[in-house]
C-alpha positions as CSV (number, residue, x, y, z in Angstrom):
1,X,1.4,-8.4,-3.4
2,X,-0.9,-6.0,-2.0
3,X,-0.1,-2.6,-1.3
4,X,-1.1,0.4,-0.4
5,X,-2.0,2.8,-3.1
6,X,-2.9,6.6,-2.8
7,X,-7.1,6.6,-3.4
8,X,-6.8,9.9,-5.6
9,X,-7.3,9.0,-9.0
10,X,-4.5,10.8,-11.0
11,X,-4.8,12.5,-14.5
12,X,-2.1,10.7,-16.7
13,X,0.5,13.5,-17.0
14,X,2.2,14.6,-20.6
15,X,3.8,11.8,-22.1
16,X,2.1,8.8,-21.4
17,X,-0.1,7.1,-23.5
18,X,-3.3,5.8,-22.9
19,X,-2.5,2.3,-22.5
20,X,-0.1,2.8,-19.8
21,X,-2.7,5.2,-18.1
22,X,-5.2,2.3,-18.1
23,X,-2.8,-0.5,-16.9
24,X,-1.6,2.1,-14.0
25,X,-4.9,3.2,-13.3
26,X,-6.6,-0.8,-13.0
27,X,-3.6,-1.9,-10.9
28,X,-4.6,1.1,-8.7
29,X,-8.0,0.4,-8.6
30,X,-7.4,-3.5,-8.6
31,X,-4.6,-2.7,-5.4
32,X,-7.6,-0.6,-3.7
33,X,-9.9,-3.5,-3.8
34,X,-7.9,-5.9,-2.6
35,X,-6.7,-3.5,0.8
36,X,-10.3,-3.0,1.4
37,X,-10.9,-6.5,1.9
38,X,-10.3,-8.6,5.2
39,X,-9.4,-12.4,4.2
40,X,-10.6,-13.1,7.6
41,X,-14.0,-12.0,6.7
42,X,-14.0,-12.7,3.5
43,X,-11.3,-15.0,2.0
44,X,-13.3,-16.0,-1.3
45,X,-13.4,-12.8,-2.1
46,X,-10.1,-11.7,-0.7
47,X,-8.4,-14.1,-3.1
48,X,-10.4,-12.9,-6.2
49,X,-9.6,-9.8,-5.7
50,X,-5.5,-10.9,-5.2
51,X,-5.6,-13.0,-8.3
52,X,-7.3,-9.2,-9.9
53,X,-4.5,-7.2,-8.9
54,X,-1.7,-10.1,-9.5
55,X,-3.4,-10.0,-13.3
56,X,-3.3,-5.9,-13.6
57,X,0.0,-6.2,-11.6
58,X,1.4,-8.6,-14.5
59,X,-0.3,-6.3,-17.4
60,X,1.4,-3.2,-15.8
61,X,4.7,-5.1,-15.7
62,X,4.7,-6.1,-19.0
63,X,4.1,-3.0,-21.0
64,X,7.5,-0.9,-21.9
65,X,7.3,2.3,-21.4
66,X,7.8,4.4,-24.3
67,X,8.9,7.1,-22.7
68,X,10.8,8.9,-19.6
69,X,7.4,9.9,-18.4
70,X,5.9,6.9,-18.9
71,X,8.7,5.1,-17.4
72,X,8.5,7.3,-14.1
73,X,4.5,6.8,-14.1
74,X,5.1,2.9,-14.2
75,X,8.2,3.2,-11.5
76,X,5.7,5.9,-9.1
77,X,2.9,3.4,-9.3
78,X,5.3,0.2,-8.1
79,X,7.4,1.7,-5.9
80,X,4.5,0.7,-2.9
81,X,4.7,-3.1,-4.0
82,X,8.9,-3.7,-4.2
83,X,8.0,-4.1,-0.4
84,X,6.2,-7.5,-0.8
85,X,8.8,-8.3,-3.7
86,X,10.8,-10.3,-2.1
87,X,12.4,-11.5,-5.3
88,X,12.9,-8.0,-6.6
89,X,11.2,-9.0,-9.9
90,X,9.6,-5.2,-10.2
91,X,12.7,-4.1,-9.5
92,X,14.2,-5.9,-12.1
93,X,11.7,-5.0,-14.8
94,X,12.3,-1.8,-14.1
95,X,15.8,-1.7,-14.6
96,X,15.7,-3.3,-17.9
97,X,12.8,-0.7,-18.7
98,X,15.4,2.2,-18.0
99,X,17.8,-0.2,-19.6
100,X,16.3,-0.3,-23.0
101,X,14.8,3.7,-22.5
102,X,19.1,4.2,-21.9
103,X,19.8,2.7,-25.2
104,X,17.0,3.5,-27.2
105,X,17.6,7.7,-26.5
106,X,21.7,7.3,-27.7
């Protein structure tokens, strides 16, 4: 599932916690590492560095977010990896994110 993630290293912005700023910020660093690499140069390290992001990937996934803003920092940060989902599992997740966000502000 590697995509292609802006470099810039973004300030978490009001409303998201700490947590969720660590998960979005080691699946950006993790989705970095693994674009950088060429599996035909280097496919040991090609597939460490897939089985990183696939961890961080999973981590990111399967924190709620808490809030709108954390919910659109989570959504911002996949949006570059629904194109390798070809099950539409982060899509999915995120809909049930917005889901519960939907219920839980009534």
């Amino acid at each position: 599932m590697a995509a292609a993630i802006p470099a810039t290293p973004r300030a978490a912005p009001a409303g998201v916690s700490p947590r969720m700023a660590r998960l979005i910020a080691e699946y950006r660093r993790c989705a970095e590492v693994l674009a950088a690499i060429d599996d035909a140069e280097d496919p040991i390290a090609w597939d460490a560095a897939g089985e990183a992001e696939c961890r961080a990937l999973k981590a990111l996934l399967d924190q709620p977010p808490g809030t709108m803003a954390e919910y659109h920092a989570k959504f911002e940060t996949l949006i570059p990896a629904t194109g390798d989902d070809t099950e539409f599992h982060i899509l999915r997740v995120l809909a049930d994110d917005a889901r519960v966000l939907a219920e839980t502000t009534r």
